[in-house]
C-alpha positions as CSV (number, residue, x, y, z in Angstrom):
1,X,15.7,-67.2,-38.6
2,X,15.3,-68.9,-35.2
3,X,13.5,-71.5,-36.3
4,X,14.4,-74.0,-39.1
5,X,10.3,-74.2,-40.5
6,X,9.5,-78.1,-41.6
7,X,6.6,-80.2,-41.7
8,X,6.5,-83.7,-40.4
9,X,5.0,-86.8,-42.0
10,X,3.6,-88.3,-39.1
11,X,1.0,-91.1,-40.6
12,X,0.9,-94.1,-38.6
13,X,3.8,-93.1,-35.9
14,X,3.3,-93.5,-32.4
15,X,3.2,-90.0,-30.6
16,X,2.8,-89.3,-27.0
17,X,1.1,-86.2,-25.0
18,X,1.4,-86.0,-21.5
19,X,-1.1,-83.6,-20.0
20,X,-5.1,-84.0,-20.4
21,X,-6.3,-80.3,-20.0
22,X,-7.5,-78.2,-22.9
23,X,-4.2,-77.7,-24.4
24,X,-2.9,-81.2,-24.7
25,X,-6.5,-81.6,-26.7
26,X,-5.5,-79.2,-28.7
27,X,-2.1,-80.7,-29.5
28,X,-3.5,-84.0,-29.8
29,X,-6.3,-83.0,-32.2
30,X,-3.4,-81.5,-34.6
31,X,-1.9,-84.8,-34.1
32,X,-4.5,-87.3,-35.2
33,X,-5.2,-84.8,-38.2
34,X,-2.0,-85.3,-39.5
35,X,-3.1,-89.3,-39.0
36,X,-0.4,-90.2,-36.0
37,X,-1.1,-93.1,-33.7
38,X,-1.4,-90.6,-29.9
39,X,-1.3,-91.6,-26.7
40,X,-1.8,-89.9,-23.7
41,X,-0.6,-90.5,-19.9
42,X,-2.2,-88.0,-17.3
43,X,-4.5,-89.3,-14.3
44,X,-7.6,-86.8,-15.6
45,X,-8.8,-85.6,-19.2
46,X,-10.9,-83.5,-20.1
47,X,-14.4,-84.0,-21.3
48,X,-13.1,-84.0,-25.0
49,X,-10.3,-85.7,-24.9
50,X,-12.9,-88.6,-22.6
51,X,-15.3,-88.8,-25.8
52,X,-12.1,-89.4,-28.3
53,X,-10.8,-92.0,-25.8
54,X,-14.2,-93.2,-25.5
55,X,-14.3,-93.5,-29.6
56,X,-11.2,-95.0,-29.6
57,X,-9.2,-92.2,-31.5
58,X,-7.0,-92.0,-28.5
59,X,-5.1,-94.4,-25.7
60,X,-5.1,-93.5,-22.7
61,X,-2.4,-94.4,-19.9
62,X,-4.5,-93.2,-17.2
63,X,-1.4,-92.5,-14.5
64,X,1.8,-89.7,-14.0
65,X,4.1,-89.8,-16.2
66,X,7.1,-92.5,-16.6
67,X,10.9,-92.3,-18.2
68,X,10.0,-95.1,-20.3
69,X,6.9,-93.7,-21.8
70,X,9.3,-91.7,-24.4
71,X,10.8,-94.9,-25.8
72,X,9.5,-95.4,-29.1
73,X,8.0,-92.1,-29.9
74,X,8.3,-90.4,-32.7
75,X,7.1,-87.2,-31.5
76,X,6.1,-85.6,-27.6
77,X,4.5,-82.9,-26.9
78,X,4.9,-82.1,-23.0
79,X,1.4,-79.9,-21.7
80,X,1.3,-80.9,-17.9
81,X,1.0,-77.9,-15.7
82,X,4.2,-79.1,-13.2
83,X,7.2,-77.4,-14.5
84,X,9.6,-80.4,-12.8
85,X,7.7,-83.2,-15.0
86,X,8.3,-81.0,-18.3
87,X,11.6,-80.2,-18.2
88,X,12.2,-83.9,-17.6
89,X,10.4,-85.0,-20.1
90,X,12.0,-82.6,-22.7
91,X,15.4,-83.7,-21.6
92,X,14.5,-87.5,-22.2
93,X,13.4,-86.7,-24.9
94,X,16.6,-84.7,-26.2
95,X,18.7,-87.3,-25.1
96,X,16.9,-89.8,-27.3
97,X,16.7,-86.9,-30.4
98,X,13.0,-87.4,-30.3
99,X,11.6,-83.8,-31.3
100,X,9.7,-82.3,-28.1
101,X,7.6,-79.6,-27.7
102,X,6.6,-78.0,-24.0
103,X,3.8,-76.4,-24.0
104,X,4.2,-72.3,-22.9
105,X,8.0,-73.0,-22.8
106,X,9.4,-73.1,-26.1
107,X,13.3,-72.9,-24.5
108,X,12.8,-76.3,-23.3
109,X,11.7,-77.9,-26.4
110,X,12.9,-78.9,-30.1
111,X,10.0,-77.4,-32.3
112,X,7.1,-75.4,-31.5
113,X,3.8,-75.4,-33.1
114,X,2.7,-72.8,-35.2
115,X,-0.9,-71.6,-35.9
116,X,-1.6,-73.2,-39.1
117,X,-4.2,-72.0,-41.8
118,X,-5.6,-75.9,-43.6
119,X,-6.6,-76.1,-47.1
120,X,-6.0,-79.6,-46.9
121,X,-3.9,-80.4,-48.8
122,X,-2.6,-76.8,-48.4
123,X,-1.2,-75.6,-45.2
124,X,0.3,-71.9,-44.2
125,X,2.1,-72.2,-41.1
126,X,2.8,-68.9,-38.8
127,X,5.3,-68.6,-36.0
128,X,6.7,-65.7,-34.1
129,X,9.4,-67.9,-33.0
130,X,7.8,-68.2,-29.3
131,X,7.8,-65.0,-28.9
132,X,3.6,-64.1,-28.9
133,X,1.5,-67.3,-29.7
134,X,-1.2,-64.5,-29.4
135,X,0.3,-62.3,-32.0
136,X,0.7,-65.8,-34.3
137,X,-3.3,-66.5,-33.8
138,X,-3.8,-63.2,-34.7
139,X,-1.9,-63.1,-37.8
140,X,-3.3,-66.4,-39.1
141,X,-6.9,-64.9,-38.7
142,X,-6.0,-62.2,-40.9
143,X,-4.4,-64.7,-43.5
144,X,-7.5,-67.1,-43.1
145,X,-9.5,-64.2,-44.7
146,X,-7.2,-64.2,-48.3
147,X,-7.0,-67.8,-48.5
148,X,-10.1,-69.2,-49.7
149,X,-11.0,-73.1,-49.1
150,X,-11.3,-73.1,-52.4
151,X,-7.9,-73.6,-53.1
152,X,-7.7,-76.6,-51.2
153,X,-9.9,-78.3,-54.1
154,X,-7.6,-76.3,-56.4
155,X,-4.1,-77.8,-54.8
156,X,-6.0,-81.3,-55.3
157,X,-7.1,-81.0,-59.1
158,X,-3.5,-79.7,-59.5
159,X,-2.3,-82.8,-57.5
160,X,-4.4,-84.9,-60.3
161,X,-2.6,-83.7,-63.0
162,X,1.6,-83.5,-62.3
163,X,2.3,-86.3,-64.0
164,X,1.0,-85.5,-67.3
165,X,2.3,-81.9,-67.1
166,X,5.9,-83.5,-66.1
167,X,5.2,-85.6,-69.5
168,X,3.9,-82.4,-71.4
169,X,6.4,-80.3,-71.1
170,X,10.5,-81.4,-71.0
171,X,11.9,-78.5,-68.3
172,X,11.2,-77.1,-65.1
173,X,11.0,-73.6,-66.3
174,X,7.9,-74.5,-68.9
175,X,6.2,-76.8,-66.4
176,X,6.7,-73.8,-64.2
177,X,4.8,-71.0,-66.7
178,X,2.4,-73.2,-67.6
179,X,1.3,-74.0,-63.9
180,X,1.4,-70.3,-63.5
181,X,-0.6,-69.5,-66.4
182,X,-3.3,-72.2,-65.2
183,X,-3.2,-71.0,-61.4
184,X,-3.6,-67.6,-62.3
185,X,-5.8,-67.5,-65.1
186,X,-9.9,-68.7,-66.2
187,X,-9.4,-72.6,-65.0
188,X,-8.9,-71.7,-61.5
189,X,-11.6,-69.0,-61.6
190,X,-13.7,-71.5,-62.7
191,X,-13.2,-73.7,-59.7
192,X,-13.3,-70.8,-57.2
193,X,-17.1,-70.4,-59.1
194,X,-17.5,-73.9,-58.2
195,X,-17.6,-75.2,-61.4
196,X,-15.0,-78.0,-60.9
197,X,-15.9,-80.3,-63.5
198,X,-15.1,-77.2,-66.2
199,X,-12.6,-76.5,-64.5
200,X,-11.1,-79.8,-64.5
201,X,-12.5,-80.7,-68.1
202,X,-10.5,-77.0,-69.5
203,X,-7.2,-78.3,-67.8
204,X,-7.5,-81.7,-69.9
205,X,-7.6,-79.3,-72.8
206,X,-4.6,-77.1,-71.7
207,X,-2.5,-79.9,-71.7
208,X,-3.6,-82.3,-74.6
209,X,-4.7,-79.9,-77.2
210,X,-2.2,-76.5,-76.5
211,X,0.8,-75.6,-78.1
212,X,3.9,-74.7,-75.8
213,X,3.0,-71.8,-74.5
214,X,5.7,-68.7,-75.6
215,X,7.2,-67.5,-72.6
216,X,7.9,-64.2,-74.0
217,X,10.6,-62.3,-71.8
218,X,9.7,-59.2,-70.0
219,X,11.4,-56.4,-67.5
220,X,9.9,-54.5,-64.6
221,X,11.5,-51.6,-63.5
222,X,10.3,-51.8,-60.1
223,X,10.6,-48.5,-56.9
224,X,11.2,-50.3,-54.2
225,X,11.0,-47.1,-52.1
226,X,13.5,-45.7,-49.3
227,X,13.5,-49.1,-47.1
228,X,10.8,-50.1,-45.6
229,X,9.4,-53.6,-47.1
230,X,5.6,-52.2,-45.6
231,X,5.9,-49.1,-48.3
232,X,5.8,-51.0,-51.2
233,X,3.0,-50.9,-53.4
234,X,0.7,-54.2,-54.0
235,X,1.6,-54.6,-57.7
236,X,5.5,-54.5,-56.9
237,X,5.0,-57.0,-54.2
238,X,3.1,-59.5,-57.2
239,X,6.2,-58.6,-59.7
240,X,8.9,-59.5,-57.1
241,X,7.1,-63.4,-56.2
242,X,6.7,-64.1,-59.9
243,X,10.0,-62.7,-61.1
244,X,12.6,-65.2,-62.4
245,X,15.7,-63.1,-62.4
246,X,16.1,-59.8,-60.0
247,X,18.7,-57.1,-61.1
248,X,19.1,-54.7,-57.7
249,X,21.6,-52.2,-56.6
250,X,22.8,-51.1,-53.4
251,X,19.8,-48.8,-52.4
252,X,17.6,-51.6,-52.5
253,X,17.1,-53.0,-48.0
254,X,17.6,-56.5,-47.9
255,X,14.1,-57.2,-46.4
256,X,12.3,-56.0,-49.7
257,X,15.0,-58.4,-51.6
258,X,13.9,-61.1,-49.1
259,X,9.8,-60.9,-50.7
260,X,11.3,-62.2,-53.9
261,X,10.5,-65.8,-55.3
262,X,13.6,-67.9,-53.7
263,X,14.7,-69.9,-56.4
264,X,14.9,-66.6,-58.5
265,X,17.9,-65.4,-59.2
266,X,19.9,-62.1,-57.9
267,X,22.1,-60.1,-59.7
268,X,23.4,-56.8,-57.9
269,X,24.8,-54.1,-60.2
270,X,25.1,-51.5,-57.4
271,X,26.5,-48.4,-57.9
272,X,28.5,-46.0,-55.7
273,X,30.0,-42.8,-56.6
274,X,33.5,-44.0,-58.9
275,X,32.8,-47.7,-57.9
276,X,30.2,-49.3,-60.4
277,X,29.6,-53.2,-60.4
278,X,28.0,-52.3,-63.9
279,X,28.0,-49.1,-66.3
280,X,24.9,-48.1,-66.8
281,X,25.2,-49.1,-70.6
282,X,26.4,-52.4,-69.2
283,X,22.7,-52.8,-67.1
284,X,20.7,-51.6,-69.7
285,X,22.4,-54.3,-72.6
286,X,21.9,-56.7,-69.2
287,X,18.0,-56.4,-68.9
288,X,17.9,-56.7,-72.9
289,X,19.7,-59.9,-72.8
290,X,17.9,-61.7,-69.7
291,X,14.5,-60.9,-71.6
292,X,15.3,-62.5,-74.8
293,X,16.3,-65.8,-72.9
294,X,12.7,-65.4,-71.8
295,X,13.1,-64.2,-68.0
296,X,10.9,-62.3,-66.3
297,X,13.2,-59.6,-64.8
298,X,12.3,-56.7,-62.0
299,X,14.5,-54.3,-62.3
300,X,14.6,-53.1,-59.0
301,X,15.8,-49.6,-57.7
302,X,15.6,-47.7,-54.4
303,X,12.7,-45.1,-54.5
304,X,11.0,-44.4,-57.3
305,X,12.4,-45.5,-61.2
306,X,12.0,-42.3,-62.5
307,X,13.0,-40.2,-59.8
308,X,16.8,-40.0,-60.2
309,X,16.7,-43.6,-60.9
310,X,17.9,-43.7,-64.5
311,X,14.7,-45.7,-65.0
312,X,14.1,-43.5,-68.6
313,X,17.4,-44.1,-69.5
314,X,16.8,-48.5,-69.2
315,X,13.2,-48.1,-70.9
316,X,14.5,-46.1,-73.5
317,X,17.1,-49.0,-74.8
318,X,14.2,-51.9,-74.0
319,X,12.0,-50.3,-76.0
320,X,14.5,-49.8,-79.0
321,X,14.9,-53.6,-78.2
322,X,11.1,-54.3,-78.6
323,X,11.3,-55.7,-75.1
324,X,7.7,-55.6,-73.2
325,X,8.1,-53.8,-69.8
326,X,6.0,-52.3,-67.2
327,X,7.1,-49.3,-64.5
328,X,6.0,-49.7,-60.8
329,X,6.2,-46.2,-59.3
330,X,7.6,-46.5,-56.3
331,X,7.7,-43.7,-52.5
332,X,10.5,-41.4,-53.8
333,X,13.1,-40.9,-51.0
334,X,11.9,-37.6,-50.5
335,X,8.4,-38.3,-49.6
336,X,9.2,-41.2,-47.5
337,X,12.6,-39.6,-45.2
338,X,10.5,-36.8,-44.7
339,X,7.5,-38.4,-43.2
340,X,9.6,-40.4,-41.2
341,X,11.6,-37.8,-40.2
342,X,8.6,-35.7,-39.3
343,X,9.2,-33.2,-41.7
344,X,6.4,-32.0,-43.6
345,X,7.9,-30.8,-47.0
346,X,6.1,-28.2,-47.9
347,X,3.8,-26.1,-44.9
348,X,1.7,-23.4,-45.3
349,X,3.8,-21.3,-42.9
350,X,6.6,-22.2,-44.1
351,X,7.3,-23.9,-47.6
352,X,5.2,-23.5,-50.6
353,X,7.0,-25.2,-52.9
354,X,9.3,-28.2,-53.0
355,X,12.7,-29.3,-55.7
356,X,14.0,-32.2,-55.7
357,X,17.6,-32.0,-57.1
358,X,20.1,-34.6,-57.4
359,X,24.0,-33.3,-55.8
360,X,25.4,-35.9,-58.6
361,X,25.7,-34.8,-62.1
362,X,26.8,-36.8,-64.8
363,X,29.8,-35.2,-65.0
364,X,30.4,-35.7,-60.9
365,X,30.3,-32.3,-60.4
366,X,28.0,-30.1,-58.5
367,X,27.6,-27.4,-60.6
368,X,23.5,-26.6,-60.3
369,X,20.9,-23.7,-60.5
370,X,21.5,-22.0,-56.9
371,X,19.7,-18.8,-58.0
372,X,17.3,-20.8,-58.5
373,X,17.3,-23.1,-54.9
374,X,18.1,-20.4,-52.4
375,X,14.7,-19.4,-52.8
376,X,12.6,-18.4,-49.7
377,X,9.3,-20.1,-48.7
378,X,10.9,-23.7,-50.4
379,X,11.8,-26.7,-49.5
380,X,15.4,-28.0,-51.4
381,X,15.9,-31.8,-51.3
382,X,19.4,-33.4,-52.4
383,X,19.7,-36.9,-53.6
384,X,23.1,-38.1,-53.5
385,X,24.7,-34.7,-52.2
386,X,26.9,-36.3,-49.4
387,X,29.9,-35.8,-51.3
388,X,29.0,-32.1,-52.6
389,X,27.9,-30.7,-48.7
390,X,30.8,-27.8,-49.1
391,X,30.2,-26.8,-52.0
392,X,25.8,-27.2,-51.4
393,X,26.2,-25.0,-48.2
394,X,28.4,-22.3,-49.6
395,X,26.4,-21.8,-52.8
396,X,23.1,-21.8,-51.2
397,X,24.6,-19.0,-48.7
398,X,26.1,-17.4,-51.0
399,X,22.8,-17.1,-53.2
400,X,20.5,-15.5,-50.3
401,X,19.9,-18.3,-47.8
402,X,21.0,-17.4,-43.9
403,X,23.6,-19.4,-42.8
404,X,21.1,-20.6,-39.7
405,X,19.2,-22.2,-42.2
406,X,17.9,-26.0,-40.6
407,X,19.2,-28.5,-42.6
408,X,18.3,-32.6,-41.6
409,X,20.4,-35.2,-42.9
410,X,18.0,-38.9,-42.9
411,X,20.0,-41.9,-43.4
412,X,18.5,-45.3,-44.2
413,X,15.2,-43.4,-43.7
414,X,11.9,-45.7,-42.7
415,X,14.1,-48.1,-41.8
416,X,14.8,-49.4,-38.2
417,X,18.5,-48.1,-38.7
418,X,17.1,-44.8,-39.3
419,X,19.4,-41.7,-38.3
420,X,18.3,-38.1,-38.7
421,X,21.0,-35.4,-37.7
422,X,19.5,-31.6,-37.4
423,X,22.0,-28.9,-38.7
424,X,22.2,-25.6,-40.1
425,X,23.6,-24.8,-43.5
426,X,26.8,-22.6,-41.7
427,X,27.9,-25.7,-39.6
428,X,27.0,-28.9,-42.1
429,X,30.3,-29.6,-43.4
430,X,31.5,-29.9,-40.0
431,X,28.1,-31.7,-38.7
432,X,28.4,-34.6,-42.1
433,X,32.1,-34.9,-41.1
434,X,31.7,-35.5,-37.3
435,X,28.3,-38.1,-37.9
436,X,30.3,-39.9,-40.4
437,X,26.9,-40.5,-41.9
438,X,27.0,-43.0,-44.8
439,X,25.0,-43.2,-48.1
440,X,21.7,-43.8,-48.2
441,X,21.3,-40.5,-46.8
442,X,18.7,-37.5,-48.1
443,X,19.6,-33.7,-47.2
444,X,16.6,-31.6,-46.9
445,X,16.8,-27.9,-46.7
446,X,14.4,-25.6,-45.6
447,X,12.4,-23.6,-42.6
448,X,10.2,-26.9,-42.8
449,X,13.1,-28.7,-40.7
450,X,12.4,-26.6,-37.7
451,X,9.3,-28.7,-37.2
452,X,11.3,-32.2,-36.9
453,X,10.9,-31.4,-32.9
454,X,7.3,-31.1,-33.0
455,X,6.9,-34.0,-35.2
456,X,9.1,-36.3,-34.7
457,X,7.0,-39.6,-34.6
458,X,9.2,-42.6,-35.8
459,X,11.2,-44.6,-33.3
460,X,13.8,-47.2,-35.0
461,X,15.1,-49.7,-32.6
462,X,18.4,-49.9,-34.3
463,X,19.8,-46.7,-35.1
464,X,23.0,-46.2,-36.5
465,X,23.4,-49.6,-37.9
466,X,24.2,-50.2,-41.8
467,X,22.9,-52.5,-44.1
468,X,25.0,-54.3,-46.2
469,X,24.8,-53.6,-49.9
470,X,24.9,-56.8,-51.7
């Protein structure tokens, strides 16, 4: 994070803006919004920055700007268009720890200014860091339009009534559910209908006449898909923000884990092959406990839950526990290294069908159907079969696949650190040794590979690199 994201309380503190052209009105207008005392020092304004001067909204030090004009200030905002006068004035105002902003050269400053979405009293700030104030703009358009003004009035009949909820209930955990069961339920709907005196007259109710609401525990086993945070479905997304607990393991990228609510908490029970943080007895009896405290807990898993994801095998004991649960499908490795990889899995000249197997048997052996997998016309896909590739590419020949074969290895596929190695079943075991390719990675077998030249469409700017698992 290159910026440190705060808001200022700037009621009734002297500010200063040097510059008078459009974007120094800009600035200034943000400024008296948030109800600071501005002045401005430039020789010419423009025409709106003459009618708030005019008004009175504004002073106006009509002359260059002077060292001394910093003294005092909470706040400057640098927008002349001499390049000399700004960098002075940010260094004054460095010297002095006053926070400074230059316009169009955030290296010089303290802060920049985000685009900010108001639904006073609500505000969603959005920065690229400097990087694209256009890009920033952009985004907040597209945020304007799932933000209603509505839920300004909703953040202020919510602001009404804290103090009697902080009375009503003892913890933060039950003021928590309850605002959550008011924000998200028929009260707010009635205020988005604008129907604010229901709405406001239902909250009385809530809170006088109601019981403690029963904050009944509850686990979602959640896919979290093969990396990228973009692929996961809209449900999963919800689940993860409203989550109070979240139980991951090490196929889960840490930018999906980032999406989570930040106060919940994280547990990882990761597994690698002869290396398990948890048994899998010991994860299932953990989900079962966390929901009778009364957590809401995402189970979440790389891929898809049921797709060697031992997801059956959790749901099973939850529901001998009586423990509510949803499943959120999630893009099974498979289906998401392949696309990425640009390699179709099944092709009507090539692959008609399409198995996914798993190279890790319960046992930890690799003892599978190969009659059954060295079939023409198919596309095999091995989950967890790094470990097994001399034994996978002997079999598979053995059975009645050529040895030239094309085999592609994806590692942290649809990520940015995506690697894909192309290979033939005769020289894999040398290929896997010399890449030293690392876990997440899918093997996918078939004539379908050939086409990874044709269709190779994804470009990750960091290939090679790891993620760490916890």
């Amino acid at each position: 994070m290159k910026f440190f994201p705060v808001f200022l309380d700037l009621r009734d503190r002297d500010c200063l803006v040097v510059g008078g052209g459009a974007v120094a009105a800009r600035k200034a207008a943000m400024l008296l919004e948030a109800g600071a005392h501005v002045t401005l020092v430039t020789p010419t304004l423009a025409p709106s920055l003459e009618r708030r001067v005019a008004a009175g909204e504004l002073r106006h030090e009509a002359r260059v700007f002077a060292d001394a004009d910093v003294e005092g200030k909470a706040l400057v905002i640098a927008g002349t268009d001499d390049d000399g006068v700004n960098r002075r004035i940010a260094e004054l105002a460095r010297a002095r720890n006053i926070p400074v902003n230059v316009v169009d050269q955030p290296e010089l400053g303290s802060f920049i200014v985000p685009s900010v979405i108001n639904r006073e009293p609500i505000q969603v700030a959005v920065s690229t860091g400097g990087a694209s104030p256009v890009l920033a703009r952009l985004l907040r358009a597209r945020l304007e339009t799932y933000i209603p003004s509505a839920y300004g009035r909703l953040a202020r009949m919510v602001d009404g009534f804290r103090s009697r909820v902080q009375e009503r209930f003892a913890t933060t955990e039950e003021r928590r559910h309850f605002w959550e069961h008011i924000l998200e339920g028929p009260i707010a709907e009635l205020l988005f209908a604008g129907r604010d005196g229901d709405a406001e007259q239902a909250l009385e109710k809530a809170i006088a006449g109601a019981e403690l609401p029963q904050f009944q525990g509850e686990v979602y086993l959640v896919g979290a898909g093969p990396g990228d945070p973009d692929l996961l479905t809209f449900r999963a997304l919800r689940l993860l923000q409203q989550a109070d607990v979240i139980v991951y393991d090490r196929l889960v990228a840490p930018p999906i884990l980032d999406l989570a609510r930040r106060d919940a908490e994280r547990i990882y029970v990761g597994k690698e092959r002869d290396k398990h943080t948890l048994t899998q007895e010991g994860i299932n009896q953990l989900l079962v406990r966390l929901a009778k405290e009364g957590k809401r807990v995402v189970r979440l898993k790389g891929g898809d839950p049921f797709i060697f994801g031992r997801g059956g095998e959790e749901i099973e004991e939850l529901m001998e526990e009586g423990i509510p649960f949803q499943v959120v499908p999630g893009i099974t490795a498979a289906s998401g290294c392949s696309s990425y990889a640009g390699i179709p899995l099944t092709h009507r000249d090539y692959a008609q069908s399409c198995v996914f197997v798993t190279g890790n048997l319960k046992d930890g052996s690799v003892n599978l159907n190969w009659k059954a997998l060295a079939h023409p016309n198919q596309t095999v896909v091995f989950y967890m079969g790094l470990h097994g590739v001399p034994i996978l590419s002997k079999e598979l020949v053995a059975h009645g696949l050529s040895a030239d074969t094309p085999v592609a290895l994806v590692q942290q596929g649809t990520t940015q650190h995506q690697r894909v190695i192309i290979s033939t079943l005769k020289s894999l075991p040398d290929d896997v040794q010399k890449s030293e390719l690392k876990p997440p990675t899918l093997i996918i077998v078939g004539e379908v590979v050939r086409l990874h030249d044709k269709l190779d469409w994804f470009r990750p700017t960091d290939s090679g690199a790891a993620w760490s698992e916890k």
